[in-house]
C-alpha positions as CSV (number, residue, x, y, z in Angstrom):
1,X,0.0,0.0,0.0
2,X,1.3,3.6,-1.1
3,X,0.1,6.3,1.1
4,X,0.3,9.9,0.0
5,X,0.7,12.9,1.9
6,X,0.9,16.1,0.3
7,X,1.6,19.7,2.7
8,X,3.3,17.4,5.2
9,X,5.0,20.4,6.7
10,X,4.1,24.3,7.0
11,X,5.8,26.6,5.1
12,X,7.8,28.3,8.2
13,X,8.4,24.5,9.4
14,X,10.0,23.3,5.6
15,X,12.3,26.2,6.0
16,X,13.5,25.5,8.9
17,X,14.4,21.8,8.2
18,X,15.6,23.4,4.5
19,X,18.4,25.8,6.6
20,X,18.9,22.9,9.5
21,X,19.8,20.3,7.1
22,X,22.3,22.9,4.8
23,X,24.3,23.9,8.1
24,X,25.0,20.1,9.2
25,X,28.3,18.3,8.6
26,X,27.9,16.0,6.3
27,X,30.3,13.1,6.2
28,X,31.2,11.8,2.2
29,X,32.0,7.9,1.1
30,X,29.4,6.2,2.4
31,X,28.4,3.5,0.4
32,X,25.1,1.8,0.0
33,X,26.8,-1.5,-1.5
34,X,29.0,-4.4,0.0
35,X,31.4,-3.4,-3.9
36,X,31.9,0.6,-2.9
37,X,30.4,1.9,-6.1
38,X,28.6,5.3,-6.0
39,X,29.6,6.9,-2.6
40,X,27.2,9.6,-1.5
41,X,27.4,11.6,1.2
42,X,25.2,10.5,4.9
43,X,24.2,11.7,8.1
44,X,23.1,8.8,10.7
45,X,20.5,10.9,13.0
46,X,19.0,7.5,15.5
47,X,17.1,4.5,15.7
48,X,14.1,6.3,17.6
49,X,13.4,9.8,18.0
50,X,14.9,10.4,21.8
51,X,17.8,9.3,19.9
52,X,17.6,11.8,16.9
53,X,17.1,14.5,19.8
54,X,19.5,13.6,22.0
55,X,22.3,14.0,18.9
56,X,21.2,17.3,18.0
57,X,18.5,16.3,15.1
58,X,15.4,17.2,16.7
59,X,14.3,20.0,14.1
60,X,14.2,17.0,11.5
61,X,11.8,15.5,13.8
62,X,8.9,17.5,12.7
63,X,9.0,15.7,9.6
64,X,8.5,12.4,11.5
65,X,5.7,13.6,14.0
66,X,4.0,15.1,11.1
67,X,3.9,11.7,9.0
68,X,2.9,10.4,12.7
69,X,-0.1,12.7,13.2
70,X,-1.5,12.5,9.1
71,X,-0.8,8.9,8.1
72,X,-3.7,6.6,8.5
73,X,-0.9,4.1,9.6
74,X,0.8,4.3,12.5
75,X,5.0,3.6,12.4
76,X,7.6,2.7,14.5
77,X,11.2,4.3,13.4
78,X,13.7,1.9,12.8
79,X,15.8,4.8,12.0
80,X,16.7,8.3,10.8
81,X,19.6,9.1,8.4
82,X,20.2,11.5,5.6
83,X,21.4,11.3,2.3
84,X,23.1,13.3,-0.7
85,X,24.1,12.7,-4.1
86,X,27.0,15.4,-5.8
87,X,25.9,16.2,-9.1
């Protein structure tokens, strides 16, 4: 089952997860494969969210309360990371 949720966030709220998530360190060559290929760059956040906020994440959390509060299913976080690709 595919659930869409569009306006997840508020405006102000986007924003400040858009400026949160520009200012953190990002650490490059992490791999998603056992072979190495196509490094990106990753940010492990927590397995739960008292984790994500106890390591300084807990602005991202607003996206995971939101999906909380609008989804007609109800998760449990296995856990919270973040990922880039360089152009």
């Amino acid at each position: 089952m595919i659930e869409i949720i569009d306006d997840t966030l508020e405006h102000h709220n986007a924003e400040l997860i858009d400026v949160t998530i520009r200012n953190l360190s990002w650490k490059y060559d992490y791999s998603s494969t056992d072979k190495g290929l196509n490094k990106h760059w990753h940010i492990f956040c927590g397995h739960n969210p008292e984790e994500c906020a106890e390591n300084g994440y807990e602005p991202l959390l607003m996206i995971w309360e939101a999906i909380q509060r609008k989804s007609k299913v109800k998760f449990q976080m296995e856990r919270m990371y973040l990922n880039a690709h360089t152009h």
